[in-house]
N, CA and C atoms as a LAMMPS dump frame, in Angstrom:
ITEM: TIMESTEP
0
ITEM: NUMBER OF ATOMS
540
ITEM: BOX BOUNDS ff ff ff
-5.0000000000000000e+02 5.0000000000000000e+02
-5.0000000000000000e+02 5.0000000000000000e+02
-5.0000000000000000e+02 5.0000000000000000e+02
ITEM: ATOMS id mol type element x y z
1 1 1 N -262.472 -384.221 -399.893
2 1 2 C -263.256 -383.013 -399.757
3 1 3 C -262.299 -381.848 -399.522
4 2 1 N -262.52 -380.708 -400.366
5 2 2 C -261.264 -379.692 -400.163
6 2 3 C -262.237 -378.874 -399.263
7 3 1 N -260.969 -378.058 -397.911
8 3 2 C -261.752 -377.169 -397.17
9 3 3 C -260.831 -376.151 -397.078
10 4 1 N -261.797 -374.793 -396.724
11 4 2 C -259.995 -373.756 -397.026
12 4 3 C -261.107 -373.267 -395.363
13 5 1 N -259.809 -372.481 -395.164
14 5 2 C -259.775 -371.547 -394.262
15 5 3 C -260.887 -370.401 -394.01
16 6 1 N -261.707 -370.036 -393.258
17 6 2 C -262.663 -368.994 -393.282
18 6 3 C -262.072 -367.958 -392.086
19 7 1 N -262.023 -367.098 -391.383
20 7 2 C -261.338 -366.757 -390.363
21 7 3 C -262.794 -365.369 -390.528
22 8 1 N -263.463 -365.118 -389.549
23 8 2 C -264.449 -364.18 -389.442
24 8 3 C -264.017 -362.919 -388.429
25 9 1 N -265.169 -361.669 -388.822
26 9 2 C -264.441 -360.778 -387.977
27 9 3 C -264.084 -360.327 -386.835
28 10 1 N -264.759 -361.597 -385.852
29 10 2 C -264.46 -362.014 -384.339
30 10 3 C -262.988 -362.283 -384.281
31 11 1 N -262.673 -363.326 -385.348
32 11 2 C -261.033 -363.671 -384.835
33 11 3 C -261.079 -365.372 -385.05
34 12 1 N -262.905 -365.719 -384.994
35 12 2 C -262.977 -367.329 -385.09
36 12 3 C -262.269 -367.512 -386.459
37 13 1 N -261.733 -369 -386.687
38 13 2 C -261.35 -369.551 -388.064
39 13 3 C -262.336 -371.107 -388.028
40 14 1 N -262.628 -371.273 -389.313
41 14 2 C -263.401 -372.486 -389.562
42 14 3 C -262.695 -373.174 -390.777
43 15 1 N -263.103 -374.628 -390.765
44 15 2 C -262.201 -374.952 -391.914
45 15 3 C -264.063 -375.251 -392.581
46 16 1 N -264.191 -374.697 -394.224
47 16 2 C -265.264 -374.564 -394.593
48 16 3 C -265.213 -375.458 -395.93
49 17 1 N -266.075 -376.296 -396.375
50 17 2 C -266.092 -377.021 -397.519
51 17 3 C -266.68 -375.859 -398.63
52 18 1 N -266.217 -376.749 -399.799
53 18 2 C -266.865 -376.207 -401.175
54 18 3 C -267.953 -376.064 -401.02
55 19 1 N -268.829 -374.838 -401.615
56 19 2 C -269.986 -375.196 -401.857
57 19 3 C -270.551 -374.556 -400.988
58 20 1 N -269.953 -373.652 -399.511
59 20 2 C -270.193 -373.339 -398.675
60 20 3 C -269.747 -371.198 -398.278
61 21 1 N -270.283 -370.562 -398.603
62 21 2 C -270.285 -369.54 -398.858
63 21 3 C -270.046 -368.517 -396.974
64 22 1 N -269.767 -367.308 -396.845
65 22 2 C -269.696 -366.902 -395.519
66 22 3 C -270.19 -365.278 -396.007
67 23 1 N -271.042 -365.056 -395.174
68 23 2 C -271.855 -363.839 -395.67
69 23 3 C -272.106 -362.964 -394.154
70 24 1 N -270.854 -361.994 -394.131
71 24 2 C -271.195 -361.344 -393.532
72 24 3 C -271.512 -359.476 -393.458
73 25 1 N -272.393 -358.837 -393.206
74 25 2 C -272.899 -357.498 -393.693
75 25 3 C -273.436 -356.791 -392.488
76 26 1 N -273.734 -355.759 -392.254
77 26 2 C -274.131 -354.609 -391.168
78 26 3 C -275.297 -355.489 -390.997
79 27 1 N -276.205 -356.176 -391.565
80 27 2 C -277.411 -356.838 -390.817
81 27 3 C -277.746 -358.374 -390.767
82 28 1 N -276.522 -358.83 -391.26
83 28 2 C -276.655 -360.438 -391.499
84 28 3 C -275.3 -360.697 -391.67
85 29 1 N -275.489 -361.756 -390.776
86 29 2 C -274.015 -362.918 -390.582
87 29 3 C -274.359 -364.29 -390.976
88 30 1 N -273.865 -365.006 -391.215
89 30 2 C -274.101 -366.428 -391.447
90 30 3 C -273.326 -367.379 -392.29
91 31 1 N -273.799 -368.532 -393.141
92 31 2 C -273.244 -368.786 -393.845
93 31 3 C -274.41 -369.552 -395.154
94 32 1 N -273.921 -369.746 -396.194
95 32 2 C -275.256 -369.647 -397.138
96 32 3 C -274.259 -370.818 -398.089
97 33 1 N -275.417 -372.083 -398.585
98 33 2 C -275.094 -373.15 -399.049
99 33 3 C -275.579 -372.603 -400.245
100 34 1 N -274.274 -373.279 -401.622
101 34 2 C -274.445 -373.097 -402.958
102 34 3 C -274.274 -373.705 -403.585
103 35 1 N -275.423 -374.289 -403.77
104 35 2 C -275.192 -376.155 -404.108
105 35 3 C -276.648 -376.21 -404.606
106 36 1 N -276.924 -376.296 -406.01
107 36 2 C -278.84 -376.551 -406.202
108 36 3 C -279.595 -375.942 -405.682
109 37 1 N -278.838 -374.24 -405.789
110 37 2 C -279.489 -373.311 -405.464
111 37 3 C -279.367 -373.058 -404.071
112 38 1 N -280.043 -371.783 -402.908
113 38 2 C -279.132 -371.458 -402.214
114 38 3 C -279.51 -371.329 -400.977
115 39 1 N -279.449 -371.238 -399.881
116 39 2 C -279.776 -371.594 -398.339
117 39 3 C -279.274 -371.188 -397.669
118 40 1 N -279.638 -370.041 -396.462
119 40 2 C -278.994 -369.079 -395.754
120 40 3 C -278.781 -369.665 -394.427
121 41 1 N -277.823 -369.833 -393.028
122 41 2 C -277.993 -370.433 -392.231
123 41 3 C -277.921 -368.912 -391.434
124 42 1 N -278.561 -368.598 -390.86
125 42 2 C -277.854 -367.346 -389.605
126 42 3 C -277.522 -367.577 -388.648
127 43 1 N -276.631 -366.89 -388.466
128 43 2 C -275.714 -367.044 -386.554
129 43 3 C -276.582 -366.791 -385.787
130 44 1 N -277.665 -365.772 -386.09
131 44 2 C -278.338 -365.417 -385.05
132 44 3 C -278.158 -363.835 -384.095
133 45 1 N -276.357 -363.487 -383.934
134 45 2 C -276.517 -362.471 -383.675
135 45 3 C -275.11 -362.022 -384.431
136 46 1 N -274.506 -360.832 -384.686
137 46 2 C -273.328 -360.406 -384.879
138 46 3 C -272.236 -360.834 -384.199
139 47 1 N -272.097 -361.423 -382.491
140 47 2 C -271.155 -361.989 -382.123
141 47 3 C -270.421 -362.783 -382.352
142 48 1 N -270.951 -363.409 -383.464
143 48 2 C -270.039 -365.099 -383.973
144 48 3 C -270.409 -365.885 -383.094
145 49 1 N -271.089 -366.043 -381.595
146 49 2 C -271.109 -367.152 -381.292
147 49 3 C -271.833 -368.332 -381.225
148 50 1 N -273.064 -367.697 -382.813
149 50 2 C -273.867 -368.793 -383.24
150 50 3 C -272.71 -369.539 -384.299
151 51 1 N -271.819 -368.884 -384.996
152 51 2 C -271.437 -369.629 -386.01
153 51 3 C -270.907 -370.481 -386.055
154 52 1 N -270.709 -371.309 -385.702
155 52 2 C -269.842 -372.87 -385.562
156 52 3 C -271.352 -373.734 -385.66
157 53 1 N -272.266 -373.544 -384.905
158 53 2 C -273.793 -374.064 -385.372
159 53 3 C -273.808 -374.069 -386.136
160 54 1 N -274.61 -372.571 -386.937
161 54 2 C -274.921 -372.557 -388.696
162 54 3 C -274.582 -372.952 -388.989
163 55 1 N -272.979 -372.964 -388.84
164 55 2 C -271.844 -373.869 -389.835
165 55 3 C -272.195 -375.041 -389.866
166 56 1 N -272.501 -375.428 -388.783
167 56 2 C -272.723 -377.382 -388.947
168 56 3 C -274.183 -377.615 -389.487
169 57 1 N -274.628 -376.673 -389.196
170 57 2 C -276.774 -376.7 -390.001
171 57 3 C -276.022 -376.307 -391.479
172 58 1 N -275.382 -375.382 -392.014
173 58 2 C -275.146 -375.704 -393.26
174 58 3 C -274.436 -376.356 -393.936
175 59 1 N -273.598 -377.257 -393.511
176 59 2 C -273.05 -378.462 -393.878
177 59 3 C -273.698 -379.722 -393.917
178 60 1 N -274.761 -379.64 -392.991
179 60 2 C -275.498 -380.632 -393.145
180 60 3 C -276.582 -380.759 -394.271
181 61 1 N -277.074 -379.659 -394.282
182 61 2 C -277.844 -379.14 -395.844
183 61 3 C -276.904 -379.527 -396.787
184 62 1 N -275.818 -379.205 -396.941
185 62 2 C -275.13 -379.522 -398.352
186 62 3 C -274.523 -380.766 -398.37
187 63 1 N -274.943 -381.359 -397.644
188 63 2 C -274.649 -382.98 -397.675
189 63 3 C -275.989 -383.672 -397.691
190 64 1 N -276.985 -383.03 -397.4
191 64 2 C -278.168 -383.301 -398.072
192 64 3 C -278.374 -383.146 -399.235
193 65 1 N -278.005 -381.819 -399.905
194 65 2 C -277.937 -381.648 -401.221
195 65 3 C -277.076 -382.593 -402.015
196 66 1 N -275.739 -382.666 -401.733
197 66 2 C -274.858 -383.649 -402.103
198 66 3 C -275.033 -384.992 -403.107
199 67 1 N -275.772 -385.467 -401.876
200 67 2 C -276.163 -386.997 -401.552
201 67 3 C -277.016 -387.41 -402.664
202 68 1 N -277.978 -386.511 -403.22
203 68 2 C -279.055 -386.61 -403.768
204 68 3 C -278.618 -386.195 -405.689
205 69 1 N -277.613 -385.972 -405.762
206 69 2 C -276.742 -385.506 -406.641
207 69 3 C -275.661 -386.796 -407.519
208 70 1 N -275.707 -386.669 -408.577
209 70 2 C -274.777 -388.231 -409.053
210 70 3 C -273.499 -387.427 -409.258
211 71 1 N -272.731 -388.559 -409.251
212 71 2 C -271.292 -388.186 -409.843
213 71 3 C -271.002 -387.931 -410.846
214 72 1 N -270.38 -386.288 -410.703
215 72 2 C -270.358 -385.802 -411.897
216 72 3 C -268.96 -386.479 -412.743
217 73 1 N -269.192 -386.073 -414.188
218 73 2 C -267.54 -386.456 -414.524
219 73 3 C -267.081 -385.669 -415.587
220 74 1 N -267.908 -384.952 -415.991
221 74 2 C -267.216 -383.619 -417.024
222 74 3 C -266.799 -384.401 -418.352
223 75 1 N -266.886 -385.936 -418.553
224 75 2 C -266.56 -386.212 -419.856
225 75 3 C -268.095 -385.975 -420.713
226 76 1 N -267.343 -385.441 -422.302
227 76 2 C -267.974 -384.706 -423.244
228 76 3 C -268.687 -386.613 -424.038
229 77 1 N -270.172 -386.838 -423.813
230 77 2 C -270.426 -387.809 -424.472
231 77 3 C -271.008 -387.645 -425.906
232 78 1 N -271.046 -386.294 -426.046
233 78 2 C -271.542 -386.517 -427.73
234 78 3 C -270.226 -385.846 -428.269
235 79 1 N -269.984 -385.574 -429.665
236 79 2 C -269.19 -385.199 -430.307
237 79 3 C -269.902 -383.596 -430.539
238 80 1 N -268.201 -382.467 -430.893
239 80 2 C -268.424 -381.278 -430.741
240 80 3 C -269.012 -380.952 -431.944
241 81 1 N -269.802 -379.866 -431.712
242 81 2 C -270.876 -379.472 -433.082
243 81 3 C -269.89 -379.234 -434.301
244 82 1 N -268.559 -378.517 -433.828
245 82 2 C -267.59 -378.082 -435.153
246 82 3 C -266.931 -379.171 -435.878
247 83 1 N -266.877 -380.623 -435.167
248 83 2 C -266.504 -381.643 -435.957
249 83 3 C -266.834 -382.35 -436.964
250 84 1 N -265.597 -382.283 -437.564
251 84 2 C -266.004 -382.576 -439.363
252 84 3 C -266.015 -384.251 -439.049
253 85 1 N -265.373 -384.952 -438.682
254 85 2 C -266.153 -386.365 -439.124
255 85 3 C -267.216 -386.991 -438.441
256 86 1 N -267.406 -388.454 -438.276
257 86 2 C -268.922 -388.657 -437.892
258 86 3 C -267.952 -389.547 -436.752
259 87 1 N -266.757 -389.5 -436.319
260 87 2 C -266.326 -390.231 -435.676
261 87 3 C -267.098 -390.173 -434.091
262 88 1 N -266.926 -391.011 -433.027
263 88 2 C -267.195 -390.501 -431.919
264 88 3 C -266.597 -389.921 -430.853
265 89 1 N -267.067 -389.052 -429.644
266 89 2 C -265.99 -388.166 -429.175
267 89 3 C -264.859 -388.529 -428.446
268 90 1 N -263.641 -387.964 -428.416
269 90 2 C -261.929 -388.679 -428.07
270 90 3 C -261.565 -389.361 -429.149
271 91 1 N -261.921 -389.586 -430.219
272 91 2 C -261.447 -390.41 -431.707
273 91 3 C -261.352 -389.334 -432.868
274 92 1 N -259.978 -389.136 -432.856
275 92 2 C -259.845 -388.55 -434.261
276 92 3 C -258.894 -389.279 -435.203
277 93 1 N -259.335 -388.304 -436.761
278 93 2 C -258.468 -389.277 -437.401
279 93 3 C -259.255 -389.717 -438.982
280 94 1 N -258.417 -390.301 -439.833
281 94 2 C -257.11 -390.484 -439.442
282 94 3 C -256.323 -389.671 -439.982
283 95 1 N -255.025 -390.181 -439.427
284 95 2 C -254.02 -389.116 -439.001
285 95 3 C -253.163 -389.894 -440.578
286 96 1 N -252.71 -389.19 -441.349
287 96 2 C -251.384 -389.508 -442.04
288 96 3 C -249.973 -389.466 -441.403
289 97 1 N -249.634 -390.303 -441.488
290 97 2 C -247.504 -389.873 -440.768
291 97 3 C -246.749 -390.264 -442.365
292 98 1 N -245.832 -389.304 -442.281
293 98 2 C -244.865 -390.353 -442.917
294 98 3 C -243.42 -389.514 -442.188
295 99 1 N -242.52 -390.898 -441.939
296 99 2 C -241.278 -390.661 -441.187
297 99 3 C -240.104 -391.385 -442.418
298 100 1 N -239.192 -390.175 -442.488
299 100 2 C -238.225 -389.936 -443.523
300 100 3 C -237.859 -391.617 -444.12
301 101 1 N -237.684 -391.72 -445.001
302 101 2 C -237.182 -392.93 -445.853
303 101 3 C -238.292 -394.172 -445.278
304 102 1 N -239.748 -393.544 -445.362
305 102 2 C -240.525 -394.914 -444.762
306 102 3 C -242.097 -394.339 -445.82
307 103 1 N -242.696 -395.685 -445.649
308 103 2 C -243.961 -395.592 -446.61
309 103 3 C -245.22 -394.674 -445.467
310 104 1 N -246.123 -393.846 -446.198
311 104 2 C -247.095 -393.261 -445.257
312 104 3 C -248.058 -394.36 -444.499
313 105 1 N -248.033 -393.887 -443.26
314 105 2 C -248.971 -394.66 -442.514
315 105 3 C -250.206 -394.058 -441.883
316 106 1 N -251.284 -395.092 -441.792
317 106 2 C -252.734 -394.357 -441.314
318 106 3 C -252.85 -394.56 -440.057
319 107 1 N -253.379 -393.31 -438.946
320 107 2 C -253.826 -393.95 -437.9
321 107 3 C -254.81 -393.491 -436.999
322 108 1 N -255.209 -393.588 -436.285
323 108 2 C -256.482 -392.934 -435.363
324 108 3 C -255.635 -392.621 -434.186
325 109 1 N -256.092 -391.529 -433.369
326 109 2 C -255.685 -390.993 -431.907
327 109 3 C -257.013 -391.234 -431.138
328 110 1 N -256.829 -391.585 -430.019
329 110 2 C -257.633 -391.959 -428.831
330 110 3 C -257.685 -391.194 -427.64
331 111 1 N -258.117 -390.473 -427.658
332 111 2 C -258.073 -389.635 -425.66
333 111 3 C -258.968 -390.756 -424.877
334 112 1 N -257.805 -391.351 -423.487
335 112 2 C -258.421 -392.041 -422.952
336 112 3 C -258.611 -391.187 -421.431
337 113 1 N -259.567 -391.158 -420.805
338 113 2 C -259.689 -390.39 -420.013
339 113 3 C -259.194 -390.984 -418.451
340 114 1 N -258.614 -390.577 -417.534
341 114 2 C -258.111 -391.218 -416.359
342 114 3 C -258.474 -390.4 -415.156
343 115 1 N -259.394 -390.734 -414.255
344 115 2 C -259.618 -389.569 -413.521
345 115 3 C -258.535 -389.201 -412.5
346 116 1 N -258.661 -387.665 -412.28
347 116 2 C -257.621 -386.692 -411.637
348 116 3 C -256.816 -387.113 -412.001
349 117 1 N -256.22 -387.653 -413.312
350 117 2 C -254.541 -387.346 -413.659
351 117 3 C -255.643 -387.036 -416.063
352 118 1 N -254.071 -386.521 -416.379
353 118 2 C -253.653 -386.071 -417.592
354 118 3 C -254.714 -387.177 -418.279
355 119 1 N -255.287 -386.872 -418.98
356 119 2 C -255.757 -388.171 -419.812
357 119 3 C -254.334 -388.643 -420.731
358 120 1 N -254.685 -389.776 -421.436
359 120 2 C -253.731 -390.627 -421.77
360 120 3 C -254.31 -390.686 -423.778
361 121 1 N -253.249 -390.639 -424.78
362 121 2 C -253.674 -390.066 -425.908
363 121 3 C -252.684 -391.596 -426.405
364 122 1 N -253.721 -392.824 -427.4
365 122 2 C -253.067 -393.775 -427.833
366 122 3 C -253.521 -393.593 -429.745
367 123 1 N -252.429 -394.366 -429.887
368 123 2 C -252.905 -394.297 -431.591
369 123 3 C -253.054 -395.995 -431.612
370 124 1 N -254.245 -396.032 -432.946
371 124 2 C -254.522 -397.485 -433.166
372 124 3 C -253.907 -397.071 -434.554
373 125 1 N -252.812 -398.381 -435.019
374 125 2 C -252.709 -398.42 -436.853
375 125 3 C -253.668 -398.833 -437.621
376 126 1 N -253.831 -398.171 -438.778
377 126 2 C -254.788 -398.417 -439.744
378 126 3 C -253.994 -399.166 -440.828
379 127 1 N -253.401 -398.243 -441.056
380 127 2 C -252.23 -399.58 -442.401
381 127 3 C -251.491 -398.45 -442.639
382 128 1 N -250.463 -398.738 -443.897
383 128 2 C -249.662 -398.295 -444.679
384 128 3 C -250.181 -397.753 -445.738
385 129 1 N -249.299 -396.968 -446.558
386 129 2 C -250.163 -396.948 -448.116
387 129 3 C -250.274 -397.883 -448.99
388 130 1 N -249.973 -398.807 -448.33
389 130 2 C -249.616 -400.126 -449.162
390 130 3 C -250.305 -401.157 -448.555
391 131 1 N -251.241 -401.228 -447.354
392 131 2 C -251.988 -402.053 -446.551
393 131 3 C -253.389 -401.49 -446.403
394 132 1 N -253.44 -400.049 -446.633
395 132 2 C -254.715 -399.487 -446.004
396 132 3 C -255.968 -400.241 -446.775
397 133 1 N -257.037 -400.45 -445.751
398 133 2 C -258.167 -400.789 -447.347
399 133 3 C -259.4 -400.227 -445.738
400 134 1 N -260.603 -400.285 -446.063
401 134 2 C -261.686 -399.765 -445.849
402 134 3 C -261.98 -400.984 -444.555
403 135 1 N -261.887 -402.295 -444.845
404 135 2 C -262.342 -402.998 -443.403
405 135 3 C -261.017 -402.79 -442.428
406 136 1 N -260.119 -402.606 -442.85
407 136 2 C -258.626 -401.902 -441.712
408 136 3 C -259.416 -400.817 -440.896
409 137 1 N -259.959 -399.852 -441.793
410 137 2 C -260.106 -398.531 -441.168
411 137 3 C -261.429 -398.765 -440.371
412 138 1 N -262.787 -399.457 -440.508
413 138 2 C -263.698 -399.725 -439.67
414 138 3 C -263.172 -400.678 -438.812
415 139 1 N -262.433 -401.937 -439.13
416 139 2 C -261.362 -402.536 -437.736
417 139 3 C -261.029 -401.414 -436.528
418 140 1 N -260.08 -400.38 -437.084
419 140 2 C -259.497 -399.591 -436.491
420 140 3 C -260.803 -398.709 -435.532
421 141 1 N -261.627 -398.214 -435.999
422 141 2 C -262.344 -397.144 -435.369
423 141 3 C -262.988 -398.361 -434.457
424 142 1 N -263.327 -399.731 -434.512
425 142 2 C -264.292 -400.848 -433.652
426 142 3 C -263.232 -400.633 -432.565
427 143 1 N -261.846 -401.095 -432.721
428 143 2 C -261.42 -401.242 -431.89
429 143 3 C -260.965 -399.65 -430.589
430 144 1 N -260.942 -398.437 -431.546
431 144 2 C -261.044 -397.277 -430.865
432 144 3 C -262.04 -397.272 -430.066
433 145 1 N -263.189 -396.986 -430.349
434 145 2 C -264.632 -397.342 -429.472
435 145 3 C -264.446 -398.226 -428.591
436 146 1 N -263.983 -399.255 -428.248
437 146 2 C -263.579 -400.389 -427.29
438 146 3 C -262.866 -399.725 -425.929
439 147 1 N -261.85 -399.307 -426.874
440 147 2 C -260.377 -398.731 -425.448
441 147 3 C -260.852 -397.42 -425.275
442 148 1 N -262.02 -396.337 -425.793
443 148 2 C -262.586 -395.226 -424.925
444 148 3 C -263.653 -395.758 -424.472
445 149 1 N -264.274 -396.917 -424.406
446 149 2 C -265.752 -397.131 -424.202
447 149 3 C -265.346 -397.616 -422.553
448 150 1 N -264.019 -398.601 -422.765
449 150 2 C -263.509 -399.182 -421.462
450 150 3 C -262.681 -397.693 -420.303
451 151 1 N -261.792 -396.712 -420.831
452 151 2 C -261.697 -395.877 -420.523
453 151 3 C -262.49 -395.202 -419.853
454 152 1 N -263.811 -394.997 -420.793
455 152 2 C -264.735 -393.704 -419.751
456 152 3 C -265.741 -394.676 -418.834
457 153 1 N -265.558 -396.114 -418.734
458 153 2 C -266.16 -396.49 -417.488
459 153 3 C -265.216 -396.525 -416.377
460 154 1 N -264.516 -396.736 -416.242
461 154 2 C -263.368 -397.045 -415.574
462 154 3 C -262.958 -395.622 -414.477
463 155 1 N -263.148 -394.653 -415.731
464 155 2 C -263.434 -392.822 -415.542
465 155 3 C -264.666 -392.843 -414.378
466 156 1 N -265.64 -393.222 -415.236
467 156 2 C -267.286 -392.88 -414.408
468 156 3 C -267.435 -393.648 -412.908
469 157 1 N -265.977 -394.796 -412.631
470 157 2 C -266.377 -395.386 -411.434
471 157 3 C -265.311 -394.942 -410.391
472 158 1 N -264.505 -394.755 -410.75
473 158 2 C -263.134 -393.556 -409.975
474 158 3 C -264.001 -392.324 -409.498
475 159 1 N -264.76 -391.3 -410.201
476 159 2 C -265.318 -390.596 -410.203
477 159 3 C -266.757 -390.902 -409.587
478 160 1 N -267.151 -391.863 -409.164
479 160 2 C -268.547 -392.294 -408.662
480 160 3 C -267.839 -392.446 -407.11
481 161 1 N -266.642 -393.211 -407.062
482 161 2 C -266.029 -393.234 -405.912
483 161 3 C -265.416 -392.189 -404.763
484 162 1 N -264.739 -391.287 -405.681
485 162 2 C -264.61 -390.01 -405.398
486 162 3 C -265.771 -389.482 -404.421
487 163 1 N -266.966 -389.465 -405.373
488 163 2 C -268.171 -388.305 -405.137
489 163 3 C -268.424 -389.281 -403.264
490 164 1 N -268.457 -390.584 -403.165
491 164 2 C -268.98 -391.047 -402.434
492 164 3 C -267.89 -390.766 -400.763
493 165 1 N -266.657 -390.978 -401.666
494 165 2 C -265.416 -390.323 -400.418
495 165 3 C -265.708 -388.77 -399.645
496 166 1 N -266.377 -388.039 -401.14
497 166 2 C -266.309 -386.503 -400.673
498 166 3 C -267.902 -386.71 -399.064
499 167 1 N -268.679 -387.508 -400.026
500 167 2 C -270.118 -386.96 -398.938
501 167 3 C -269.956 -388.046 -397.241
502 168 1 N -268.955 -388.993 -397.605
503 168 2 C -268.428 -389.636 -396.847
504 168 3 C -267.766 -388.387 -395.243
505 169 1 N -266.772 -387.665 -395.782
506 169 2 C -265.605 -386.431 -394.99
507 169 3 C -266.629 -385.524 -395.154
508 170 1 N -267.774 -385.123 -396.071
509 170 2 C -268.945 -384.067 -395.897
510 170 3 C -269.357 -384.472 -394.67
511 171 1 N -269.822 -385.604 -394.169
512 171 2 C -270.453 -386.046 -393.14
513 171 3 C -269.681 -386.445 -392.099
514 172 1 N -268.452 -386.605 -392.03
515 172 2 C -267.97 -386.56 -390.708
516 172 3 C -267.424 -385.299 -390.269
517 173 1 N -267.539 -384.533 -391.553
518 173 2 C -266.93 -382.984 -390.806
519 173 3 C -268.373 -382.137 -390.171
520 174 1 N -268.952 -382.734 -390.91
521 174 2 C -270.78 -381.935 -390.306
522 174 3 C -270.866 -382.832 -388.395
523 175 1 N -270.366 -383.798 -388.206
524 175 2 C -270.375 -384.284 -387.357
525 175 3 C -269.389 -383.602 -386.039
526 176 1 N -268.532 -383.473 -386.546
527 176 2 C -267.345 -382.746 -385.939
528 176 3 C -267.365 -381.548 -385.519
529 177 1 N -268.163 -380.751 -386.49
530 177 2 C -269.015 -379.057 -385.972
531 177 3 C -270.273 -379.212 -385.121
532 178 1 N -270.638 -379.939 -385.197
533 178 2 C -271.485 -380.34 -383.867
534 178 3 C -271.097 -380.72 -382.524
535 179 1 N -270.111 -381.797 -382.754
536 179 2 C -269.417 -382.07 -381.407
537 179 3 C -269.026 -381.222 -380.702
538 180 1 N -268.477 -380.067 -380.997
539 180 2 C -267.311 -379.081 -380.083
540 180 3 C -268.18 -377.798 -380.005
């Protein structure tokens, strides 16, 4: 769970999660959850010395909100409207190579997705110009579909894990603004 720094115009500092907004103006102080739409907590007076409350009433809201929320994962499951083949999405191809004094070769590229690091980009061979034939190239794309199909689960459960770590430290930090 990332938390940055809030420091208000009393002098208090809070460490504040994502998602968690600080709104203060000539007639309202507080702090306001932005998460599935939006939820005002008030201090109550201009002194700041409701806010460490709110703070923990609106952390607790957004771990309500949270909770009720799946893990997101930002991978693209259909293919982009501008794409010219009928391939599926992270599979392109194929690719022609040819490397100096060698016969052309066919191949497909793979984006395999890895969560919080670089995705990982593999080529499957299709053949040569001298091997290629039509069950190579549906071989090739079966087996592409395989190593992104295994990829983006692998993705969706890193990322399911994640979400469960974040509401996990959501909830002991909502705990922690209560205590003190």
């Amino acid at each position: 769970m990332k938390l940055r720094e809030v420091t208000l115009p009393t002098g208090q500092s809070f460490q504040v999660p994502k998602g968690i907004q600080r709104i203060d103006s000539k007639s309202t102080h507080g702090w306001q959850v932005r998460c599935q739409g939006t939820k005002f907590f008030s201090d109550g007076d201009g002194d700041g010395a409701g806010a460490q409350l709110s703070l923990a009433n609106a952390t607790h809201e957004l771990l309500a909100r949270a909770s009720t929320m799946p893990a997101t994962h930002g991978l693209k499951l259909s293919p982009n409207a501008n794409k010219t083949s009928d391939l599926p999405p992270g599979i392109s191809g194929p690719i022609v190579r040819q490397r100096t004094g060698r016969v052309q070769t066919a191949i497909l590229s793979v984006l395999l997705p890895r969560f919080g690091k670089t995705a990982a980009v593999k080529t499957v061979h299709i053949g040569s110009e001298n091997t290629y034939t039509v069950e190579k190239y549906y071989s090739a794309v079966a087996k592409s579909v395989e190593m992104r199909a295994a990829a983006v689960a692998v993705y969706e459960q890193e990322a399911a894990k994640a979400h469960r770590s974040t509401l996990i430290a959501l909830k002991k930090h909502a705990q922690a603004l209560r205590s003190h």
